[in-house]
C-alpha positions as CSV (number, residue, x, y, z in Angstrom):
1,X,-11.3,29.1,-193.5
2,X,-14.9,28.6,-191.8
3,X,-17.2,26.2,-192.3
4,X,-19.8,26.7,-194.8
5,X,-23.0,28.7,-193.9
6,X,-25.1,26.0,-195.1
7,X,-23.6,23.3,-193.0
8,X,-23.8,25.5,-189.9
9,X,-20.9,25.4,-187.0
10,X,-19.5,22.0,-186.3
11,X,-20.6,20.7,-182.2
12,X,-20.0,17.7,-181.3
13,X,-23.6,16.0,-180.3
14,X,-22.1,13.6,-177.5
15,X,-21.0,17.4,-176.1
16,X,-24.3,18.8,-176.4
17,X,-26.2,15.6,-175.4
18,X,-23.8,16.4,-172.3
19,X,-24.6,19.8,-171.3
20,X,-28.4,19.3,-172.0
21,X,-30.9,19.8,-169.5
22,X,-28.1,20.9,-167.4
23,X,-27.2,23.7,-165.6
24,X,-23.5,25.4,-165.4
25,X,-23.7,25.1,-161.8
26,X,-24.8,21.7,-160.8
27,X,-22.5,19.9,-163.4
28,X,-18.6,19.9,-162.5
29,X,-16.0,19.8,-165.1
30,X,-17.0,18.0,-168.6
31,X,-14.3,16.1,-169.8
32,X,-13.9,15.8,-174.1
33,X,-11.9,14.9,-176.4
34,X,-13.1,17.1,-178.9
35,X,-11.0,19.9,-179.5
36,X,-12.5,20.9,-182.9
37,X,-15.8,21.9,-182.0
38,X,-16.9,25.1,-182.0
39,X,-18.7,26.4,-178.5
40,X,-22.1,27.4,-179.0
41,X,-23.9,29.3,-177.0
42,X,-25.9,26.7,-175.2
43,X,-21.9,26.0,-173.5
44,X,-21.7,29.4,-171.8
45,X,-21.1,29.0,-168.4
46,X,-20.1,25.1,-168.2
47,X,-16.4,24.1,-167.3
48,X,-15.1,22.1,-170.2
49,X,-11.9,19.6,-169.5
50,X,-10.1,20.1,-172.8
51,X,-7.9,17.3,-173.7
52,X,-4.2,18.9,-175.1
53,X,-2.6,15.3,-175.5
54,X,-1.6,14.7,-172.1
55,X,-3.8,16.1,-169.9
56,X,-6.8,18.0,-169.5
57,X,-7.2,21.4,-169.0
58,X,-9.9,23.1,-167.7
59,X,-11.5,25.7,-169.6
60,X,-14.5,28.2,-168.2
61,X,-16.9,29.7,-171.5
62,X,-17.4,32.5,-171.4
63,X,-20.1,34.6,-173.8
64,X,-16.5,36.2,-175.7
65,X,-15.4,32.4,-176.5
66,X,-18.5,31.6,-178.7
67,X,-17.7,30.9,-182.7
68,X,-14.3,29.9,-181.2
69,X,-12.8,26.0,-181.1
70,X,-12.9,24.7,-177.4
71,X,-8.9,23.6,-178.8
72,X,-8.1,27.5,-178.8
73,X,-7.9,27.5,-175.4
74,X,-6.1,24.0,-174.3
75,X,-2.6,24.8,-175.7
76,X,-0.9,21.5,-176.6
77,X,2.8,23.1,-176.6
78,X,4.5,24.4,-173.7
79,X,6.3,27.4,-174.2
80,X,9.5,28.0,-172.4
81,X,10.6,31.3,-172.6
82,X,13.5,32.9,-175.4
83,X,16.5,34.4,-174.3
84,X,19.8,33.5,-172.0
85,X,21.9,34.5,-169.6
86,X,21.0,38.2,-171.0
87,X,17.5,38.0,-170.4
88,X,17.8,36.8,-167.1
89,X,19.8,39.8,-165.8
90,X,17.4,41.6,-167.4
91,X,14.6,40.0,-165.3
92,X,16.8,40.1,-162.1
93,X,16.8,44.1,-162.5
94,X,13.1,44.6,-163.6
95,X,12.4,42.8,-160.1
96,X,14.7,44.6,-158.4
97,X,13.2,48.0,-159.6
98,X,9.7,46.4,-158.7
99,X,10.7,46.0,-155.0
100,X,12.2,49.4,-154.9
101,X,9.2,51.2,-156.3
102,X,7.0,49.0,-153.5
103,X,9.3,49.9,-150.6
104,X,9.7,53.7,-151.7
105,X,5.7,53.7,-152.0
106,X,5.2,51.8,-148.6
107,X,7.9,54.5,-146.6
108,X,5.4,57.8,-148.8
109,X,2.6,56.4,-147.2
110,X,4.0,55.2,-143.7
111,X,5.3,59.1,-143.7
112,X,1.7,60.9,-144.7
113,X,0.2,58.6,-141.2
C-alpha cells in the first residue's frame, strides 16, 4: 500500500540534508540507516551504504530505482541455495557442458586461422 498522495513520498531529511549541495562524484559512499525511505530523484547518482542489520551494503541509484525504498536493494537474508546432492550433479554437468561448448568453439576458430 503507498503512501497517500497528499502526504507525498516519505525521505528522510537527515538523507537529503546529506546529499544537498553535493555532487554524486565528489561525495563517497553515504552511510544510513534508513531503509524505509523512498529515493527521490535528487539521490540519482550518489552511492548509498544501506544498513541490512549487519553490515552495509552499498547501493548505486540509478534513474530506474526512483519511487522505490533504498531497503529494496540491501537484502537482510542470505539466501543459500535449494536442493542436494541432486542439484549438485546437476551443476557439475551444466559446467562440464559449459567447458566443452568453450573448447569445441576455441578448436572452430583455431581451425578457420
Amino acid at each position: 500500500m503507498s503512501r497517500s498522495l497528499r502526504k507525498g513520498p516519505y525521505v528522510d531529511a537527515k538523507l537529503l540534508r546529506k546529499i544537498a549541495g553535493k555532487k554524486p562524484e565528489q561525495s563517497g559512499v553515504i552511510k544510513t540507516w534508513s531503509r524505509r525511505s523512498e529515493i527521490a530523484p535528487e539521490m540519482v547518482g550518489f552511492k548509498f551504504g544501506v544498513h541490512n542489520g549487519r553490515e552495509h551494503l552499498e547501493v548505486l541509484i540509478t534513474e530506474d530505482m526512483v519511487g522505490h525504498r533504498l531497503g529494496e536493494f540491501a537484502l537482510t537474508r542470505k539466501f543459500t541455495k535449494h536442493g542436494g546432492k541432486m542439484q549438485k550433479e546437476l551443476e557439475i554437468k551444466k559446467k562440464e557442458a559449459e567447458i566443452a561448448a568453450a573448447q569445441s568453439a576455441k578448436a572452430t576458430v583455431a581451425e578457420k586461422k
